[in-house]
C-alpha positions, -999 to +999 in steps of 0.1 A: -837-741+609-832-773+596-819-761+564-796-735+578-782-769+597-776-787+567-764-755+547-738-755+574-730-787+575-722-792+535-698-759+537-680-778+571-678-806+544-664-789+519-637-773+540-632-803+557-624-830+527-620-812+498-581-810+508-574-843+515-595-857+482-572-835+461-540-845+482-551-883+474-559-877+438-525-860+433-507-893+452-483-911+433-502-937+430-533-921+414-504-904+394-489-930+381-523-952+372-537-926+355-504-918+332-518-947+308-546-934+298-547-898+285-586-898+293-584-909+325-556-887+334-574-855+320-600-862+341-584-866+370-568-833+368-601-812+359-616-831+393-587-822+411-588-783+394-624-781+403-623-798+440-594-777+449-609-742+435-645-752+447-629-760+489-604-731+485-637-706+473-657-718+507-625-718+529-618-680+517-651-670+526-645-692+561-616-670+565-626-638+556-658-637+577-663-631+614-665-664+627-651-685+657-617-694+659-620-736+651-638-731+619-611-704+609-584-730+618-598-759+598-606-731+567-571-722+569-556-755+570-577-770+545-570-735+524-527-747+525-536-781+517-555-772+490-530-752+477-502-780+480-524-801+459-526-775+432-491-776+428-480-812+433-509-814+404-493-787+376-460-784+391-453-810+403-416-810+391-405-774+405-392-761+437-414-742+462-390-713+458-386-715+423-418-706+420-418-677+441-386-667+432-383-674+392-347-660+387-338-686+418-303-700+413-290-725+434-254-711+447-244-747+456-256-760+419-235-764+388-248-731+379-230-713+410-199-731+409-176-709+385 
């Protein structure tokens, strides 16, 4: 039982802090002391890949199976934070809906004004 406990409480972990390590090592700050070094920088983004894929992996399976409503929460919320990470980390420099809308124009842009 006293595996199960601690099985239970690494996955809680993971949900839990996987998010908010990737949102800090995509922070400007981390961004911008890592931009000196190409080393440094490339492994900063393979820890934030593998952090991020790794806590979104556990909170899917939070999510998808029968369980009480908390845990489900916290998955869910550590699933969209995860996600945000991931793209402040490879695009960082697009629009939400640009990137769910490729052939987005802004009307109100130099491009709609004709």
């Amino acid at each position: 039982m006293e595996s199960l406990a601690l099985l239970v409480v690494m996955l809680m972990s993971l949900v839990l802090f996987t998010g908010p390590l990737s949102l800090l090592l995509t922070s400007r700050i981390f961004w911008e002391f890592t931009s000196g070094n190409k080393a440094v920088w490339i492994i900063r983004r393979v820890l934030v890949t593998i952090v991020s894929l790794i806590g979104m992996t556990v909170e899917l399976l939070f999510i998808m199976n029968p369980l009480p409503a908390a845990p489900k929460f916290l998955a869910m919320i550590g699933f969209v934070i995860n996600t945000i990470a991931l793209k402040r980390e490879f695009l960082r420099k697009r629009a939400w809906r640009s990137i769910f809308k490729p052939n987005y124009s802004d009307p109100n842009g130099p491009a709609g004004q004709s």
